[in-house]
C-alpha positions as CSV (number, residue, x, y, z in Angstrom):
1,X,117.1,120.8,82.2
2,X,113.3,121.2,82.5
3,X,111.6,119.0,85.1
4,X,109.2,117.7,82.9
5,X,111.7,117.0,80.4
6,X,113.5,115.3,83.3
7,X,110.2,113.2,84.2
8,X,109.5,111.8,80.6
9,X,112.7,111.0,79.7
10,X,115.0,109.8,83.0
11,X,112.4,108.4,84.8
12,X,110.9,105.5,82.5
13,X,115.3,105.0,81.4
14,X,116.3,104.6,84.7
15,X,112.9,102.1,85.3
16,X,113.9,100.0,82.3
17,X,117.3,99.5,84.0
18,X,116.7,98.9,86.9
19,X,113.9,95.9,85.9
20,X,116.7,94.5,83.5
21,X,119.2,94.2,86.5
22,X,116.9,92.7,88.1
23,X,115.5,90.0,85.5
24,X,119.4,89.6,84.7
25,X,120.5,89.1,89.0
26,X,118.1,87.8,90.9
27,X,118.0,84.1,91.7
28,X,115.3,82.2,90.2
29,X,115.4,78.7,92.4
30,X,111.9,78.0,94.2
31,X,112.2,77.7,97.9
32,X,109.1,76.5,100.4
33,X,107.6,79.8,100.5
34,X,107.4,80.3,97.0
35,X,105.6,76.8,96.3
36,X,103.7,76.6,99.8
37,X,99.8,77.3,99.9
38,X,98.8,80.4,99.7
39,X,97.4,83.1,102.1
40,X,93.9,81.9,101.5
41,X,94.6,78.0,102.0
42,X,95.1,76.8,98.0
43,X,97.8,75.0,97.7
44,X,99.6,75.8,94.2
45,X,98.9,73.3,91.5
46,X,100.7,73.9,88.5
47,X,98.8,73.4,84.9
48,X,95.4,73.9,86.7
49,X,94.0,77.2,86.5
50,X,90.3,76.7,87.5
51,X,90.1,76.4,91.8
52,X,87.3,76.5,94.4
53,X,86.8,80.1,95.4
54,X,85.1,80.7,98.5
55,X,82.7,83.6,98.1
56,X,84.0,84.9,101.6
57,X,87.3,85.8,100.3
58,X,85.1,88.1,97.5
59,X,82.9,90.0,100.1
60,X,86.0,91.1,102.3
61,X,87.8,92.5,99.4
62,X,84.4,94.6,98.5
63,X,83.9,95.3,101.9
64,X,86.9,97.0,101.9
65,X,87.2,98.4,99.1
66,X,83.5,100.1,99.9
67,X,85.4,101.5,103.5
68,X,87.9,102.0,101.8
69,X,86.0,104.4,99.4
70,X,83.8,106.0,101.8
71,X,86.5,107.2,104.1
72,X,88.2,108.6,101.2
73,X,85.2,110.8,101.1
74,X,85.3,111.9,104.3
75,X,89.0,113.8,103.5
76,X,87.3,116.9,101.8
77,X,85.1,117.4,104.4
78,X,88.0,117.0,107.8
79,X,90.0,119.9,105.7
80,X,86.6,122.0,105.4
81,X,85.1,121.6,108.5
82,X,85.7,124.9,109.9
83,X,84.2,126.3,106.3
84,X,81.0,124.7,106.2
85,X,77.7,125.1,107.7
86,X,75.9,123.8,110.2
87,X,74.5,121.8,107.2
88,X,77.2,120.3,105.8
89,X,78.4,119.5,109.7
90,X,74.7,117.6,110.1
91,X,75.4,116.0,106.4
92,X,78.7,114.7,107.6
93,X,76.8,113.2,110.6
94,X,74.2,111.4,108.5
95,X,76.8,109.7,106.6
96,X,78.2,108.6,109.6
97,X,75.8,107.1,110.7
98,X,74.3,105.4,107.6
99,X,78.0,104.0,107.9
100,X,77.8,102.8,111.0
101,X,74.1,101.2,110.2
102,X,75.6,99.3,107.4
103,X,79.2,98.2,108.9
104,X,76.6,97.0,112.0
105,X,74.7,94.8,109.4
106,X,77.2,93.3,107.7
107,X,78.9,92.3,111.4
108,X,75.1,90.5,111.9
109,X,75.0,89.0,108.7
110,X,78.4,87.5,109.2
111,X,79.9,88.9,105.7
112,X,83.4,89.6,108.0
113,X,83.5,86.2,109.4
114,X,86.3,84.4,107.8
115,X,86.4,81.2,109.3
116,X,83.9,78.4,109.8
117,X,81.8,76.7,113.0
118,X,82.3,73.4,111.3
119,X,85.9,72.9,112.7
């Protein structure tokens, strides 16, 4: 049997089973940590879609997802170090550090900072 074959057909079968045996077995009773608050402090409230969302929350998640991003980038060039030029070792070194200039301004802006003085 080709694998391909194998890949189009099996694969999304054996999926579709599996997620049936599990909508068909698993228990659906609510315990505490289903209906406790949640990992950023809201407290579940059923019927009401529209909550306060602290802008903090938002800037960590971009925050990493720009880290995230930018040391994604630096993959290409840890394989093809050895192939590159002096240039492309000294471009390697201004990203760096144009990295570290903005992770150091967003410490000194307090953009990480989760939790507040007012306690």
């Amino acid at each position: 049997m080709n694998n391909i074959l194998m890949l189009f057909i099996f694969v999304p079968i054996l999926a579709g089973i599996l997620l049936l045996l599990n909508f068909l077995l698993a228990p659906k009773n609510a315990y505490e940590s289903k209906v406790s608050a949640y990992e950023c402090g809201f407290s579940p409230i059923y019927g009401q879609t529209r909550n306060v969302f602290h802008i903090n929350f938002f800037l960590v998640a971009l925050l990493f997802l720009i880290f995230d991003l930018e040391i994604l980038l630096l993959f290409p060039i840890a394989v093809t170090l050895y192939q590159v030029s002096v240039f492309g070792f000294s471009m390697v070194l201004i990203f760096f550090i144009v990295l570290t200039i903005g992770f150091i301004l967003e410490i000194g802006t307090g953009s990480i900072k989760l939790a507040s003085n007012n306690s």
